[in-house]
Residue, then its C-alpha position, 0 to 999 in steps of 0.5 A: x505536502x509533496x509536490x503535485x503531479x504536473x502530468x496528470x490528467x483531470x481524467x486519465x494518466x498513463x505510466x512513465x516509459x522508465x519507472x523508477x524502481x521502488x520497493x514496497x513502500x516507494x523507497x528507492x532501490x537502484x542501489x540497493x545490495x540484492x537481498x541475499x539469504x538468510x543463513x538460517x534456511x528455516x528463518x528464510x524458508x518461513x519469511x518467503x512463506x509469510x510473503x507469499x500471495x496467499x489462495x484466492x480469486x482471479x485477479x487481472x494480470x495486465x492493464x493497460x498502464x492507464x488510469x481513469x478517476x472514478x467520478x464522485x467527491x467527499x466533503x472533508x473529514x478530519x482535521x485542518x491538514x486537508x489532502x486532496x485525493x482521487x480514486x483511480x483504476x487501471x483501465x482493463x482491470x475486472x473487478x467485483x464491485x467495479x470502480x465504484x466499489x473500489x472507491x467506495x472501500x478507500x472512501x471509508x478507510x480514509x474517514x475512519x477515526x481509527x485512521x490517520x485522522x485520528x490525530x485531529x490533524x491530518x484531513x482528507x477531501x475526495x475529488x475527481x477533478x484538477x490537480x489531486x494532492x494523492x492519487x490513489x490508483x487500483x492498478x494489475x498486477x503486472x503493472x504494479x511490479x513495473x511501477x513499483x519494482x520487484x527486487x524483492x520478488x512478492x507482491x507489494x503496493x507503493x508510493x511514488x511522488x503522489x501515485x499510490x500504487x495499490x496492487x489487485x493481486x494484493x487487494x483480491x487475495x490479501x497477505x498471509x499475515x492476516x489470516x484471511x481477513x481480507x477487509x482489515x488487509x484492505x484497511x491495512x494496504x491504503x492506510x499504509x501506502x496513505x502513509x506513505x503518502x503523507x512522508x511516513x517511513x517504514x517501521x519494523x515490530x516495536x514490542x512483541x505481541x503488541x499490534x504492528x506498527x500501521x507502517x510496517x511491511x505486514x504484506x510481507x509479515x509481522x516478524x522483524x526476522x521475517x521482513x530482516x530475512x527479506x532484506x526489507x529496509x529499517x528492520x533488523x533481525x530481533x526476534x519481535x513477532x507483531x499482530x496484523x493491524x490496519x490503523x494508524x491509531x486502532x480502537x482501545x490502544 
């Protein structure tokens, strides 16, 4: 389990002044090399394609880098490693369905036996109250980037310590790789940052044409050049292409 968040507040938490820079999945970049192009141009010019935040509604920009649990609590589903986790939004941020809505979705995706439950292991217990093993927090765009660092300059979600940084801008408009099917997105986005959560790494595309890996970077592609391309970590460059997949362990595979 990773270690608790002293600074929490029950109700409220504001962002550090100096964030550490992390990438997508909330691994460390201070000394990270920049990514540098790709020498094939249509391999490059395809992988900043794929990564592109696609078309779609408005999204709040900017909060106000403080977060608010969004009141309600779960018993627990899943198996005997319980995780505690809260819901939390950016205050200033404007979003259909409000808080609720938002806490609602993680609420369900958690519990999902295609999920991380799935193992009959890992179990998971909503709270609103004291010192949350996870909190999970709908955070604005601008925001996102401070926390979560924009190296690799496309929108992403990311984990530090126990905040999972979940990006509006992603949560609205989903990933290219997706083809617009924005609630397996939503699916895929908590599920992959939980994991992160949980201590799992990246992954890149293991077979092609079999689903990606819950782990891999699919807000940025499916295609191990594409995210090679990037400079993302833990892929090289090798031809797979994956389909988009939201479960750590999905229905009939």
């Amino acid at each position: 389990m990773k270690p608790r968040d002293p600074e929490a507040s029950e109700t409220q938490q504001t962002a550090g002044t100096s964030p550490a820079p992390h990438d997508e999945g909330g691994h460390s970049i201070g000394s990270r090399t920049p990514p540098a192009p790709n020498p094939d141009p249509k391999t490059f010019g395809a992988a900043t394609a794929s990564a592109e935040l696609p078309p779609g509604g408005e999204f709040t920009t900017r909060g106000n880098r403080r977060w608010t649990v969004v009141p309600g609590t779960s018993g627990p589903v899943g198996g005997p490693d319980r995780v505690t986790y809260t819901v939390e939004v950016e205050d200033g941020i404007t979003l259909v369905g409000g808080p609720e809505g938002f806490a609602s979705d993680v609420s369900t995706i958690v519990a999902d036996p295609r999920g991380w439950i799935g193992d009959g292991q890992h179990g998971f217990q909503r709270v609103d109250s004291g010192k949350p093993d996870l909190r999970i927090r709908l955070t604005s765009q601008m925001t996102t980037r401070e926390v979560c660092g924009f190296s690799i300059p496309f929108e992403g979600s990311c984990v530090n310590g126990t905040n999972i940084t979940i990006n509006i801008a992603r949560w609205v408009r989903g990933a290219v790789s997706f083809q617009g099917a924005l609630v397996e997105y939503k699916q895929y986005v908590v599920s992959h940052e939980v994991g992160h959560g949980l201590g799992y790494d990246h992954k890149p595309c293991q077979e092609n044409g079999a689903l990606a890996p819950v782990m891999m970077q699919q807000s940025w592609g499916v295609s191990n050049d594409y995210l090679a391309a990037l400079g993302t970590d833990r892929v090289s460059a090798d031809g797979k292409v994956c389909k988009p997949n939201a479960w750590p362990y999905p229905a009939g595979h």
